[in-house]
PDB file of N, CA, C and O in Angstrom:
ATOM      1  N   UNK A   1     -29.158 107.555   1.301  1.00  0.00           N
ATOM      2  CA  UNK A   1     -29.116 108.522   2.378  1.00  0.00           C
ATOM      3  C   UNK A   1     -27.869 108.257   3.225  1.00  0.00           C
ATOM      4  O   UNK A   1     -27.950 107.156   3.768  1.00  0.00           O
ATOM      5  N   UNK A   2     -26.685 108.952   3.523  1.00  0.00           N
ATOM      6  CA  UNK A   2     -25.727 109.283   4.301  1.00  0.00           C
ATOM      7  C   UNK A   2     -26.176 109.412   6.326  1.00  0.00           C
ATOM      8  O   UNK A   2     -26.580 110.533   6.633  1.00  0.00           O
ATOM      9  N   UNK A   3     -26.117 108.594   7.267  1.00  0.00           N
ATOM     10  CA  UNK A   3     -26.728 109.172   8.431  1.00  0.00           C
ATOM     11  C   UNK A   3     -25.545 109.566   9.121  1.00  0.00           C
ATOM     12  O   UNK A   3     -24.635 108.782   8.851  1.00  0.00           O
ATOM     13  N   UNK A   4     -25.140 110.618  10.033  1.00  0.00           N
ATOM     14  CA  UNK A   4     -24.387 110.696  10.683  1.00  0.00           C
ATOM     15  C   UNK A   4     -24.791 110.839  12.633  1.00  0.00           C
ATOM     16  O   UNK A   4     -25.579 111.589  13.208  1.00  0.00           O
ATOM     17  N   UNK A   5     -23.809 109.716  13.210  1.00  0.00           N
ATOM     18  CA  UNK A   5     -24.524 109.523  14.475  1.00  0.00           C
ATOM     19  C   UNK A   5     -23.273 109.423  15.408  1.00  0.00           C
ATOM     20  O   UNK A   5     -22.136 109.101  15.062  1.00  0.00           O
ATOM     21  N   UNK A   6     -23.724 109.774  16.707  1.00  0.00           N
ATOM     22  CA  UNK A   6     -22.336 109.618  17.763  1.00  0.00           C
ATOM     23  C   UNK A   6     -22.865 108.849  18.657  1.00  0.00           C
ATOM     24  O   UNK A   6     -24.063 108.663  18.867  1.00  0.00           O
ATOM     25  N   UNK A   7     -21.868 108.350  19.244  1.00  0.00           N
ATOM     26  CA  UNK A   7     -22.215 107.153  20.096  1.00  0.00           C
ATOM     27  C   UNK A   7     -21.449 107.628  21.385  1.00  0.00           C
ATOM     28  O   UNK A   7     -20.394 108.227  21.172  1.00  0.00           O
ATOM     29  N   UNK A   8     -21.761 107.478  22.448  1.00  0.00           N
ATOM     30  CA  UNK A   8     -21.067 108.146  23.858  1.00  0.00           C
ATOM     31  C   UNK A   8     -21.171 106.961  24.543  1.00  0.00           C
ATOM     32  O   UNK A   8     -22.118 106.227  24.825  1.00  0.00           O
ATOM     33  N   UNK A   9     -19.927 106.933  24.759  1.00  0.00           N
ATOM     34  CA  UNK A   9     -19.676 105.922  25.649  1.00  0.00           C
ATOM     35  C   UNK A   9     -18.535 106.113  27.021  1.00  0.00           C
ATOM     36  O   UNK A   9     -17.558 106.803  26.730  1.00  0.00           O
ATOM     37  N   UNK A  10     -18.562 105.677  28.191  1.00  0.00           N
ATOM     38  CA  UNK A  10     -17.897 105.488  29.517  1.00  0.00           C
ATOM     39  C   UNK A  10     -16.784 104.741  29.534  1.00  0.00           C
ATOM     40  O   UNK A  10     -16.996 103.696  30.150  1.00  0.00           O
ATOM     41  N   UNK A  11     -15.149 104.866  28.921  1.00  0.00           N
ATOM     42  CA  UNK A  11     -14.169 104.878  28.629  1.00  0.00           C
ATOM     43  C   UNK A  11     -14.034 103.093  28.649  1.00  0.00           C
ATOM     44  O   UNK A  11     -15.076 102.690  28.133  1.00  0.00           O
ATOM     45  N   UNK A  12     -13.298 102.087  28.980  1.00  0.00           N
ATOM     46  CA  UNK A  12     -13.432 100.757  28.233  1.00  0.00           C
ATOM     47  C   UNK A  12     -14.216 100.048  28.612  1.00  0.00           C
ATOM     48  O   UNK A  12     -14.367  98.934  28.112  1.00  0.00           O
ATOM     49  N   UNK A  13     -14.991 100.535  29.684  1.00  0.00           N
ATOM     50  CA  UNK A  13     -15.935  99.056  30.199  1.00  0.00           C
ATOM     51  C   UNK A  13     -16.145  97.850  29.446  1.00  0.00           C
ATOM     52  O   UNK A  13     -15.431  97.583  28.479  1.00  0.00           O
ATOM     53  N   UNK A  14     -17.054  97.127  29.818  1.00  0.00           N
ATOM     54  CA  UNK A  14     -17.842  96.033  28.860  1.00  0.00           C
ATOM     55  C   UNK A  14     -18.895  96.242  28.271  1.00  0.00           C
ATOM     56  O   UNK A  14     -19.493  95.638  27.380  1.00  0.00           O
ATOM     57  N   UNK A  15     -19.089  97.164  28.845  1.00  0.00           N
ATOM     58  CA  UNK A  15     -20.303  97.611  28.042  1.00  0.00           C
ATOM     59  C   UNK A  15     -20.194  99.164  26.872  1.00  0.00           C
ATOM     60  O   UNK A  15     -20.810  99.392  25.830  1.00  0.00           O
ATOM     61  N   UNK A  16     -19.484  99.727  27.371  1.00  0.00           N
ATOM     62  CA  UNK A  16     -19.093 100.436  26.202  1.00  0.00           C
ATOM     63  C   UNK A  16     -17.725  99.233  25.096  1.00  0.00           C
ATOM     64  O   UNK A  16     -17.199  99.937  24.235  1.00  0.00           O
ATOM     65  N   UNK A  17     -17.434  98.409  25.073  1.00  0.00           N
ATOM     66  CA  UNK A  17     -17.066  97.494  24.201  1.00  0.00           C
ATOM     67  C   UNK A  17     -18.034  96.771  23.060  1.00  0.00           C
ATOM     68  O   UNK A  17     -18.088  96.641  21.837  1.00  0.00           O
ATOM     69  N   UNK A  18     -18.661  96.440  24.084  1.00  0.00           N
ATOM     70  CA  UNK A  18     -20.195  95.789  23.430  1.00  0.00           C
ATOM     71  C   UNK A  18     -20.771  96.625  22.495  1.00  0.00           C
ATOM     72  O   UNK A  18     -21.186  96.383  21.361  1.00  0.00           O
ATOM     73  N   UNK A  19     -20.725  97.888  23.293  1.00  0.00           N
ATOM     74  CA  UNK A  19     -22.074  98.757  22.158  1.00  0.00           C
ATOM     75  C   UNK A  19     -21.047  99.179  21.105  1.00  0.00           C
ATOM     76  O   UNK A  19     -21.482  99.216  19.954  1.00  0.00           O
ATOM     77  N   UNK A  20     -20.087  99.422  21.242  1.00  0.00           N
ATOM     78  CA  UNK A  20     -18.878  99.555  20.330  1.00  0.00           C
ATOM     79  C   UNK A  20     -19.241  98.959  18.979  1.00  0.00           C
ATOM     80  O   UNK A  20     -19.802  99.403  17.977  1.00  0.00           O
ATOM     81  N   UNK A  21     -18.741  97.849  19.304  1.00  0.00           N
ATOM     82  CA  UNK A  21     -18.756  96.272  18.421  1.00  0.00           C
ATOM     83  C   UNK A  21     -20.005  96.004  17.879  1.00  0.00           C
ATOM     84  O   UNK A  21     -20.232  95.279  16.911  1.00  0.00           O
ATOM     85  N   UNK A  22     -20.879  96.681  18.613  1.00  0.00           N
ATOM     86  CA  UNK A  22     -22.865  95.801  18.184  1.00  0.00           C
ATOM     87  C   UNK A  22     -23.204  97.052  16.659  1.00  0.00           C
ATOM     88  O   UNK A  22     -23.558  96.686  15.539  1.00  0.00           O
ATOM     89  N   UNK A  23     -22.904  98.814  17.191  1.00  0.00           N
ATOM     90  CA  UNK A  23     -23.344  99.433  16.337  1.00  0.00           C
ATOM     91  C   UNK A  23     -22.261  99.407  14.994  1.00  0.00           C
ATOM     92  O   UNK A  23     -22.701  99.544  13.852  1.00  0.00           O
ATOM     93  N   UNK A  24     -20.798  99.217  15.268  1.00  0.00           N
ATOM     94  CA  UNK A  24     -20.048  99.221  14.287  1.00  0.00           C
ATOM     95  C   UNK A  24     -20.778  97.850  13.304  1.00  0.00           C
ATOM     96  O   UNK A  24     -21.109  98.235  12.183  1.00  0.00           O
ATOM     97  N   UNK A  25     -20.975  96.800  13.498  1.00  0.00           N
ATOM     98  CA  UNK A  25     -21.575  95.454  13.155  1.00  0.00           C
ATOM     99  C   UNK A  25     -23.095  96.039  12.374  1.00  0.00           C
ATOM    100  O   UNK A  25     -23.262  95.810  11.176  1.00  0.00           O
ATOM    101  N   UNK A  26     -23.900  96.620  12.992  1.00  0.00           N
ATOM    102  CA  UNK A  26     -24.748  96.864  12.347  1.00  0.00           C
ATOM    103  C   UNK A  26     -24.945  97.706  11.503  1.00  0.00           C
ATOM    104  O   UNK A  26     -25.830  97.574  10.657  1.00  0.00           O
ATOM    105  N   UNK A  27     -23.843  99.146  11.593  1.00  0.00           N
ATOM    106  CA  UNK A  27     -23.834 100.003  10.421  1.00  0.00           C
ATOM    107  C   UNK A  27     -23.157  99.217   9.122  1.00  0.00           C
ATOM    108  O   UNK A  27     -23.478  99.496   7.967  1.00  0.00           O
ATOM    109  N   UNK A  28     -22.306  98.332   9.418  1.00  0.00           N
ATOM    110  CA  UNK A  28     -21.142  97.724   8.214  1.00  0.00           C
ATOM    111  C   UNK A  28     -22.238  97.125   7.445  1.00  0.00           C
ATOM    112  O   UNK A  28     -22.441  97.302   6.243  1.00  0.00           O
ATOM    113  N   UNK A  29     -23.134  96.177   8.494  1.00  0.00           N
ATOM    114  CA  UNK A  29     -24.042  95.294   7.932  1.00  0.00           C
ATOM    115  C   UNK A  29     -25.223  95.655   7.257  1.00  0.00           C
ATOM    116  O   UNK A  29     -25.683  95.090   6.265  1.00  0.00           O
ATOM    117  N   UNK A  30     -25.756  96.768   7.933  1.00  0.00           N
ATOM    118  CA  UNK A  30     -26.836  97.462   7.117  1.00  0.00           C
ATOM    119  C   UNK A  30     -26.940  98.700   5.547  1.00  0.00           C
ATOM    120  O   UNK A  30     -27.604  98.796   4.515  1.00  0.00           O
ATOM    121  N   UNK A  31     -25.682  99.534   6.335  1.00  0.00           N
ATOM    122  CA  UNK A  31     -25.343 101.023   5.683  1.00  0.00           C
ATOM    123  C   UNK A  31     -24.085 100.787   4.421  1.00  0.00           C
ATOM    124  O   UNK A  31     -24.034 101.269   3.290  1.00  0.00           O
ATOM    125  N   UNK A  32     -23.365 100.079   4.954  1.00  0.00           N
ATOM    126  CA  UNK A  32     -22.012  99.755   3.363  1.00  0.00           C
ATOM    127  C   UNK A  32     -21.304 101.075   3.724  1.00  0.00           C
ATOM    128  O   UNK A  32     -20.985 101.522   2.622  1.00  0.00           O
ATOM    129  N   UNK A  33     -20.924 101.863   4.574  1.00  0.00           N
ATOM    130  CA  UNK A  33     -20.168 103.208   4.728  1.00  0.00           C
ATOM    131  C   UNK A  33     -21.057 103.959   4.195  1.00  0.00           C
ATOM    132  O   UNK A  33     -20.466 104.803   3.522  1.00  0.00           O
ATOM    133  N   UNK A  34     -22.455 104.133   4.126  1.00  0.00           N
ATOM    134  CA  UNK A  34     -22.941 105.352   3.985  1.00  0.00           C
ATOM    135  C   UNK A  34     -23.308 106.186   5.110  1.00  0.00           C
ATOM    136  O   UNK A  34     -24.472 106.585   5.063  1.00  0.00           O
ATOM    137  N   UNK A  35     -22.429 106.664   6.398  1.00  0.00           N
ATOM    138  CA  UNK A  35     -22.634 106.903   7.740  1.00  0.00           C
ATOM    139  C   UNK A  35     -21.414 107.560   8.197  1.00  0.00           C
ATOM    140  O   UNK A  35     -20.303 107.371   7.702  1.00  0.00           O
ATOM    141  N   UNK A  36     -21.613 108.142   8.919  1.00  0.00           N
ATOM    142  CA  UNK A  36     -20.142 109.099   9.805  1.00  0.00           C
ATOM    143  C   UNK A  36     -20.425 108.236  11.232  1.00  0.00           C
ATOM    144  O   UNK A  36     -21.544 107.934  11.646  1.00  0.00           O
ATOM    145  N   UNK A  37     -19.171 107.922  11.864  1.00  0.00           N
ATOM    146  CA  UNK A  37     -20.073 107.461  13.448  1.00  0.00           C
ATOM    147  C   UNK A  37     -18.561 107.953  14.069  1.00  0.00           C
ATOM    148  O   UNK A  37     -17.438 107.511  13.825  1.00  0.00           O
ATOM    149  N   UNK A  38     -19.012 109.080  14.994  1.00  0.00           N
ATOM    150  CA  UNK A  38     -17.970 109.269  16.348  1.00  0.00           C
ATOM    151  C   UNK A  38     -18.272 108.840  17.457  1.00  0.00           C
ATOM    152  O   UNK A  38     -19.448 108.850  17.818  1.00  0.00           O
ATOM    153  N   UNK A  39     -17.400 108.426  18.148  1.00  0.00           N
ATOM    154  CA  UNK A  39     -17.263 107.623  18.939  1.00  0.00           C
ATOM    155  C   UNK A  39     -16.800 108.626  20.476  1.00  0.00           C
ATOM    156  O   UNK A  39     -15.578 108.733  20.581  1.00  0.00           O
ATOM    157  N   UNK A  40     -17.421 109.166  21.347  1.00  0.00           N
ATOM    158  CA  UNK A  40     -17.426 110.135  22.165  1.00  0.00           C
ATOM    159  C   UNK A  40     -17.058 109.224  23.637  1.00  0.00           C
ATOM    160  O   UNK A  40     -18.023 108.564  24.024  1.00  0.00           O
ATOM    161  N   UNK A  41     -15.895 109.114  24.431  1.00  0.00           N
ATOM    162  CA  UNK A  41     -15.746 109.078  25.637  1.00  0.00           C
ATOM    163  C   UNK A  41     -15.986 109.799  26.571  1.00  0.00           C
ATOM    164  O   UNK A  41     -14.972 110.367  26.976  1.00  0.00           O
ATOM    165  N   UNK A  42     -17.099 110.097  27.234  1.00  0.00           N
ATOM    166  CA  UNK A  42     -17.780 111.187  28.165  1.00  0.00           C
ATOM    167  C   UNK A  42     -16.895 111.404  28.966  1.00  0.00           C
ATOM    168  O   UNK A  42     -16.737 112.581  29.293  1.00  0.00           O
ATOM    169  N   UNK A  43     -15.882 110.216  29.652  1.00  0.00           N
ATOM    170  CA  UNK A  43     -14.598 110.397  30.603  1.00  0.00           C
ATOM    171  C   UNK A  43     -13.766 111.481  30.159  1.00  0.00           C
ATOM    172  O   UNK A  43     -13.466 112.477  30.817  1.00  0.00           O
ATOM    173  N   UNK A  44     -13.370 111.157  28.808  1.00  0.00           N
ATOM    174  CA  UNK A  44     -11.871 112.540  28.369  1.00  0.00           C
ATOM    175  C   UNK A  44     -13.101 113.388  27.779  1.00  0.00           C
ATOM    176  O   UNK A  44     -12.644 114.459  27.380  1.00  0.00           O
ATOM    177  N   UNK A  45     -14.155 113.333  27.622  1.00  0.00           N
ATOM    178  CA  UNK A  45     -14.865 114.522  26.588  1.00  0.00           C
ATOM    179  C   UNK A  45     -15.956 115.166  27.394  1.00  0.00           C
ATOM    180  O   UNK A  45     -16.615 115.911  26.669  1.00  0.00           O
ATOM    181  N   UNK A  46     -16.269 115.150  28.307  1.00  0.00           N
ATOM    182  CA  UNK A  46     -17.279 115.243  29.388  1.00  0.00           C
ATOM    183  C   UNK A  46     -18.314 116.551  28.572  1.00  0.00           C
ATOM    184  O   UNK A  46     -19.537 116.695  28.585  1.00  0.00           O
ATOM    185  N   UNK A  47     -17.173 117.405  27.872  1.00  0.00           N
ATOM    186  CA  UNK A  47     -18.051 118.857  27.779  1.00  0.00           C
ATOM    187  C   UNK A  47     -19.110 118.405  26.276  1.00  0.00           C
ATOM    188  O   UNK A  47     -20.248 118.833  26.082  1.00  0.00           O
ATOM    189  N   UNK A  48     -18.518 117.665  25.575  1.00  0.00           N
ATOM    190  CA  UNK A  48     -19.572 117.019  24.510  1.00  0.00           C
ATOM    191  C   UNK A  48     -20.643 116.416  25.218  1.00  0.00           C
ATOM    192  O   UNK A  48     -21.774 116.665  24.800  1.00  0.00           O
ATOM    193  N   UNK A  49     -20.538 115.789  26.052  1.00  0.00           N
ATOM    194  CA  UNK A  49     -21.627 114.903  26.983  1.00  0.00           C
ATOM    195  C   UNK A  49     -22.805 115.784  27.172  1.00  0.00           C
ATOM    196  O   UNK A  49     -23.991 115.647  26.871  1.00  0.00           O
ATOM    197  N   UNK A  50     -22.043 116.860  27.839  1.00  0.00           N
ATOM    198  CA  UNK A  50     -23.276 117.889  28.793  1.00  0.00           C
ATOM    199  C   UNK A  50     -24.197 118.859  27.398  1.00  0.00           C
ATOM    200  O   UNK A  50     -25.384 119.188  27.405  1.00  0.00           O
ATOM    201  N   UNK A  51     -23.279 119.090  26.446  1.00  0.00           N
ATOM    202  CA  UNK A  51     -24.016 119.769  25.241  1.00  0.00           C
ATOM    203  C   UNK A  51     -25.075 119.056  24.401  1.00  0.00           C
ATOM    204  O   UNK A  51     -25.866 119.497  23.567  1.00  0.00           O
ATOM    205  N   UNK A  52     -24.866 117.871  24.847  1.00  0.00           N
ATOM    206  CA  UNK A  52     -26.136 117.002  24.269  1.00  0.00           C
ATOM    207  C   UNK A  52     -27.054 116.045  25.320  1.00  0.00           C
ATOM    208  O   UNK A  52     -27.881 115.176  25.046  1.00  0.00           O
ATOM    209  N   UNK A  53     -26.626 116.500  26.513  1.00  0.00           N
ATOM    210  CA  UNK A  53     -27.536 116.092  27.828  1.00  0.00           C
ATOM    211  C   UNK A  53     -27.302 114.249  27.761  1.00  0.00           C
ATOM    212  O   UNK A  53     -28.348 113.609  27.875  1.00  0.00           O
ATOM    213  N   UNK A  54     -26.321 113.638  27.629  1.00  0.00           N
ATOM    214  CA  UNK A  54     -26.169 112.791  27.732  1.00  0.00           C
ATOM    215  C   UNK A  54     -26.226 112.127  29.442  1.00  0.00           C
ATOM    216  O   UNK A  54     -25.253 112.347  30.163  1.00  0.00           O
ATOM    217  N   UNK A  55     -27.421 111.323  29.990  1.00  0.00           N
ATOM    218  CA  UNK A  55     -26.802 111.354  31.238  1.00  0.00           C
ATOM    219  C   UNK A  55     -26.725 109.464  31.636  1.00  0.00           C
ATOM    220  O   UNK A  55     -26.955 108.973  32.741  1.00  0.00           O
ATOM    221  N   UNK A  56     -26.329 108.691  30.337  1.00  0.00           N
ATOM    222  CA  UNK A  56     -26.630 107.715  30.508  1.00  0.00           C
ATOM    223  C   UNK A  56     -25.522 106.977  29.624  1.00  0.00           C
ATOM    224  O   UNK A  56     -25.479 107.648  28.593  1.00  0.00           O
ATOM    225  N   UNK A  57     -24.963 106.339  29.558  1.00  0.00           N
ATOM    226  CA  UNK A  57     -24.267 105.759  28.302  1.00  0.00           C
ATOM    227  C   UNK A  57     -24.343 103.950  28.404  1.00  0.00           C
ATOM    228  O   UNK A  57     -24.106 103.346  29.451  1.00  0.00           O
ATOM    229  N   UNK A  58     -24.615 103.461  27.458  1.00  0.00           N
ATOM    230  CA  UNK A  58     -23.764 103.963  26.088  1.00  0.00           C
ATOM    231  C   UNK A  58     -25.420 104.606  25.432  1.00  0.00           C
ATOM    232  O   UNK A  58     -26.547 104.119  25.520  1.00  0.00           O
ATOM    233  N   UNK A  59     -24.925 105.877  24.781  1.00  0.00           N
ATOM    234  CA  UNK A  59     -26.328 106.452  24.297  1.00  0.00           C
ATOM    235  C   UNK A  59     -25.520 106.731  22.650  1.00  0.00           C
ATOM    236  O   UNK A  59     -24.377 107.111  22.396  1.00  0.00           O
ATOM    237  N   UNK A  60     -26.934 106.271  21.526  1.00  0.00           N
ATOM    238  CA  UNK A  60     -26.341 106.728  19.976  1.00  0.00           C
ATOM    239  C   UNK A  60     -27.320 107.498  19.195  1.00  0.00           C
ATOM    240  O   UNK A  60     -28.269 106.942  18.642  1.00  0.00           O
ATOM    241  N   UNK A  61     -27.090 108.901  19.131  1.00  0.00           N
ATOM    242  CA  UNK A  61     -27.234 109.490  18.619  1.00  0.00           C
ATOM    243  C   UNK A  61     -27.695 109.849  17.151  1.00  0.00           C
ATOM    244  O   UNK A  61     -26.692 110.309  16.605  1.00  0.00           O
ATOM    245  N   UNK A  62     -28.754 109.851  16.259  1.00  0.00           N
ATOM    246  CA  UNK A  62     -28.573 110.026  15.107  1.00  0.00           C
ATOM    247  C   UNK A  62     -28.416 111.580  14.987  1.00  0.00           C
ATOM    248  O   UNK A  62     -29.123 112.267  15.723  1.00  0.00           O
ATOM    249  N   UNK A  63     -27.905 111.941  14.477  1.00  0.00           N
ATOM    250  CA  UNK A  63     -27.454 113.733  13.837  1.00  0.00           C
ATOM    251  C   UNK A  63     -28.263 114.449  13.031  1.00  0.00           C
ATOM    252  O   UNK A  63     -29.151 115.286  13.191  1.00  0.00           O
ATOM    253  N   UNK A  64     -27.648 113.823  11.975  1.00  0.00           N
ATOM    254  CA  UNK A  64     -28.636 113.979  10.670  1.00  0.00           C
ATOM    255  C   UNK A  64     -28.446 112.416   9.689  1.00  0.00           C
ATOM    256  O   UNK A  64     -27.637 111.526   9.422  1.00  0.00           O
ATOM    257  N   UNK A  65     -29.826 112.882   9.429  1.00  0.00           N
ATOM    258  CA  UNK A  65     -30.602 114.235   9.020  1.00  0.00           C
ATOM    259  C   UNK A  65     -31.369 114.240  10.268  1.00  0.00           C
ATOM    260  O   UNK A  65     -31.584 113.201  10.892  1.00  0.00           O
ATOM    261  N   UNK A  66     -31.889 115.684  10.737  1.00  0.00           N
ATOM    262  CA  UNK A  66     -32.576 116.041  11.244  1.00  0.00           C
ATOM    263  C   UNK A  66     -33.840 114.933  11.503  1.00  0.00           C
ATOM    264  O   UNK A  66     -34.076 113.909  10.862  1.00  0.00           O
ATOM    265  N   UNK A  67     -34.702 115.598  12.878  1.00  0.00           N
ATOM    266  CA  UNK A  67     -34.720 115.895  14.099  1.00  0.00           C
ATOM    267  C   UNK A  67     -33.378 114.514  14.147  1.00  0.00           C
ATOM    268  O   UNK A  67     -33.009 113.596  13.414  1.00  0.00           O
ATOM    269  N   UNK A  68     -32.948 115.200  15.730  1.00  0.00           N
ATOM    270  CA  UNK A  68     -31.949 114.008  16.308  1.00  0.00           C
ATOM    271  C   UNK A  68     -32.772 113.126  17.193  1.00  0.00           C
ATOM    272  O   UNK A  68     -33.701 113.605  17.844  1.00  0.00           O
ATOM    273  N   UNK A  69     -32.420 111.667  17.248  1.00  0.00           N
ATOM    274  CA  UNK A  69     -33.059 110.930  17.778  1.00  0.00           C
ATOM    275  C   UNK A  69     -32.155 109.812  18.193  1.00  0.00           C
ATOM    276  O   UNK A  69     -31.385 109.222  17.434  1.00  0.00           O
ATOM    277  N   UNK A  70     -32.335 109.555  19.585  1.00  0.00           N
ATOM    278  CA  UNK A  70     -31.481 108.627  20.264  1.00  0.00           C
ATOM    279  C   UNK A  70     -32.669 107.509  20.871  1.00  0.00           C
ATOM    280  O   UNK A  70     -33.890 107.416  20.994  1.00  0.00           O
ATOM    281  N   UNK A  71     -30.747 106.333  21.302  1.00  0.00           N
ATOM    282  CA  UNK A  71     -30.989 105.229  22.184  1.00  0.00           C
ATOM    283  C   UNK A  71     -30.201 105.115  23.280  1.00  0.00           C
ATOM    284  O   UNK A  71     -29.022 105.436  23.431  1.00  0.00           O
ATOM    285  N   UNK A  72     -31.104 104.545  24.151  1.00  0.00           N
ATOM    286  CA  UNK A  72     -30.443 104.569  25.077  1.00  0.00           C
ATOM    287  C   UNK A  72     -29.866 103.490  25.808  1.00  0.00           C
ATOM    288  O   UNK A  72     -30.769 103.281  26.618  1.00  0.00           O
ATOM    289  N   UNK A  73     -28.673 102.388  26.156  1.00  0.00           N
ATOM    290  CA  UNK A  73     -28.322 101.262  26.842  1.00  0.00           C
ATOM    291  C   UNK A  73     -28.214 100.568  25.555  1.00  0.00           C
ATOM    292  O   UNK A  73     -28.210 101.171  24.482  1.00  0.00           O
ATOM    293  N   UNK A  74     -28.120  99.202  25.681  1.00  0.00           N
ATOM    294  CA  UNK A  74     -28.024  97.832  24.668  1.00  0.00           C
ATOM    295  C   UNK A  74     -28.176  98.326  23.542  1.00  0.00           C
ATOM    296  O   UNK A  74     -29.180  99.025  23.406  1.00  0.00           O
ATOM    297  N   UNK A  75     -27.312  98.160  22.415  1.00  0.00           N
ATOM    298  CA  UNK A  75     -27.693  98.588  21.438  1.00  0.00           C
ATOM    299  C   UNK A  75     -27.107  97.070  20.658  1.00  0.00           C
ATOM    300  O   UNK A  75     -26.651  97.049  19.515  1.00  0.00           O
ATOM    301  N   UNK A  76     -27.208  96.129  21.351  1.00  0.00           N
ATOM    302  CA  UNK A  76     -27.283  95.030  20.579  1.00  0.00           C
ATOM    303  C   UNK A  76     -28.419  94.462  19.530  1.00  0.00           C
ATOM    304  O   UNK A  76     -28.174  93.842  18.496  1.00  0.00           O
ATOM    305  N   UNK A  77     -29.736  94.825  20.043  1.00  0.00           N
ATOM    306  CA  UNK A  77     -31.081  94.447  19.263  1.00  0.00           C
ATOM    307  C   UNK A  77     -31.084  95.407  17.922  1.00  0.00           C
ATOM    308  O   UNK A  77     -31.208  96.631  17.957  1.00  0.00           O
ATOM    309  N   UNK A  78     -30.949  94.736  16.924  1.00  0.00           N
ATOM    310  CA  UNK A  78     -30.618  95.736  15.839  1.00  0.00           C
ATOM    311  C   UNK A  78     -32.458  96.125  15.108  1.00  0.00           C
ATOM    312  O   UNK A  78     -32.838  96.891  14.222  1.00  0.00           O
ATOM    313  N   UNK A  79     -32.984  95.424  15.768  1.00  0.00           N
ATOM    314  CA  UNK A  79     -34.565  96.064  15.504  1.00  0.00           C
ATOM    315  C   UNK A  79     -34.520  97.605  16.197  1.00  0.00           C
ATOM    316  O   UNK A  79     -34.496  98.713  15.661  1.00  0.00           O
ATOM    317  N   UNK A  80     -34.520  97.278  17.352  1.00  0.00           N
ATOM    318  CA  UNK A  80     -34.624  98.184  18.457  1.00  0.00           C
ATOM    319  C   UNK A  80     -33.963  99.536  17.861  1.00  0.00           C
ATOM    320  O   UNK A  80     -34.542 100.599  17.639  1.00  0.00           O
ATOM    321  N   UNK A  81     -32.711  99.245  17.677  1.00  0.00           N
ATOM    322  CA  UNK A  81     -31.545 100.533  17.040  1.00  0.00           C
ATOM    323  C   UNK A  81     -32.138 101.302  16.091  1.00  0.00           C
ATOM    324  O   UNK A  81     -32.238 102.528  16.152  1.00  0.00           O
ATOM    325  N   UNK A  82     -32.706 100.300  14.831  1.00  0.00           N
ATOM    326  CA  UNK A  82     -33.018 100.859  13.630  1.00  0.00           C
ATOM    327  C   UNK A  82     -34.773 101.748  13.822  1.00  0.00           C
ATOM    328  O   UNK A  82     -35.463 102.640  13.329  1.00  0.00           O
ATOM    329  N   UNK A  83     -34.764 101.053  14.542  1.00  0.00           N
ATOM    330  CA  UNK A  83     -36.665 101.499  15.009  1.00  0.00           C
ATOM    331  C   UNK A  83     -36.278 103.055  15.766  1.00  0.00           C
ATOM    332  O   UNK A  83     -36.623 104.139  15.296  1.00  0.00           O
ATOM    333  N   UNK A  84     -35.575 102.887  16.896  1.00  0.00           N
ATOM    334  CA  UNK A  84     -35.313 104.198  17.943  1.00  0.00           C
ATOM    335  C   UNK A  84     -34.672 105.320  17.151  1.00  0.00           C
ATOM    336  O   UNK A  84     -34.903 106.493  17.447  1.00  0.00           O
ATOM    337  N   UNK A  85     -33.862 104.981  16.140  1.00  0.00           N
ATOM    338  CA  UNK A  85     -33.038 105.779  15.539  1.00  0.00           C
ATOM    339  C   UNK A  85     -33.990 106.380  14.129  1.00  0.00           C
ATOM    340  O   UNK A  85     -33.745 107.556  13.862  1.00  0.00           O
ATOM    341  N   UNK A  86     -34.909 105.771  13.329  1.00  0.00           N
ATOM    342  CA  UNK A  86     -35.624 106.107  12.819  1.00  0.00           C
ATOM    343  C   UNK A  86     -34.869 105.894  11.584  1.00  0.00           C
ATOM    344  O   UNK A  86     -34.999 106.725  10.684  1.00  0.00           O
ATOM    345  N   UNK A  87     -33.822 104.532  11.370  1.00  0.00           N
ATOM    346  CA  UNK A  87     -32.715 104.431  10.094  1.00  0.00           C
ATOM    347  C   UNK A  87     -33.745 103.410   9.147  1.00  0.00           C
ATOM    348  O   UNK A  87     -34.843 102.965   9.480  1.00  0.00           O
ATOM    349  N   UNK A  88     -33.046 103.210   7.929  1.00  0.00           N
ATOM    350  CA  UNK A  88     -33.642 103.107   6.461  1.00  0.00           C
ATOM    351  C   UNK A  88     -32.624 102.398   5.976  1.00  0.00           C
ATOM    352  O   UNK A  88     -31.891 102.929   5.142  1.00  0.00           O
ATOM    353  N   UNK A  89     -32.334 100.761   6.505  1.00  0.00           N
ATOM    354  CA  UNK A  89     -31.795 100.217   5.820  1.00  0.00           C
ATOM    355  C   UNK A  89     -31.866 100.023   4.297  1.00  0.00           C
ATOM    356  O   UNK A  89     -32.856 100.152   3.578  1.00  0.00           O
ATOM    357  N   UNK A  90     -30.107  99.551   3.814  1.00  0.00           N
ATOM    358  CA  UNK A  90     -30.554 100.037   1.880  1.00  0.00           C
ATOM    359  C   UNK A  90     -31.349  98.436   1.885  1.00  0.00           C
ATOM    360  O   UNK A  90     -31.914  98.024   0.872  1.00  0.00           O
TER     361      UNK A  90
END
């Protein structure tokens, strides 16, 4: 299965670094590139933000497949990620 997910994040903080680094780490580690992941700065992209009611970041998105289903804050706990997101490690 291919998942495609966006991740919104608040331009370099530490914490959009972190969640950066935690979900890139866990898709490499779990998925092998079977995944699309954009990477959304709500600062320069604000109007993507509001079309998906983002009012919190860092928030990640799964796309598809269908229904979409997010997280919200730390996305270091890779239980947590894979559980909220509803993913299927291979």
């Amino acid at each position: 299965m291919r998942y495609t997910l966006k991740l919104y994040v608040a331009g370099h903080t530490p914490n959009s670094v972190r969640a950066i680094s935690s979900i890139k780490r866990l898709l490499e580690n779990e998925f092998h590139g079977s995944y699309i992941l954009e990477i959304i700065d709500v600062l320069k992209n604000p109007q993507q933000a509001l079309d998906y009611e983002i009012l919190a970041t860092p928030t990640l998105i799964r796309v598809m497949p269908p229904p979409p289903k997010r997280v919200i804050g730390d996305l270091s706990n890779r239980d947590k990620v894979l559980l909220g997101l509803d993913l299927t490690a291979e």
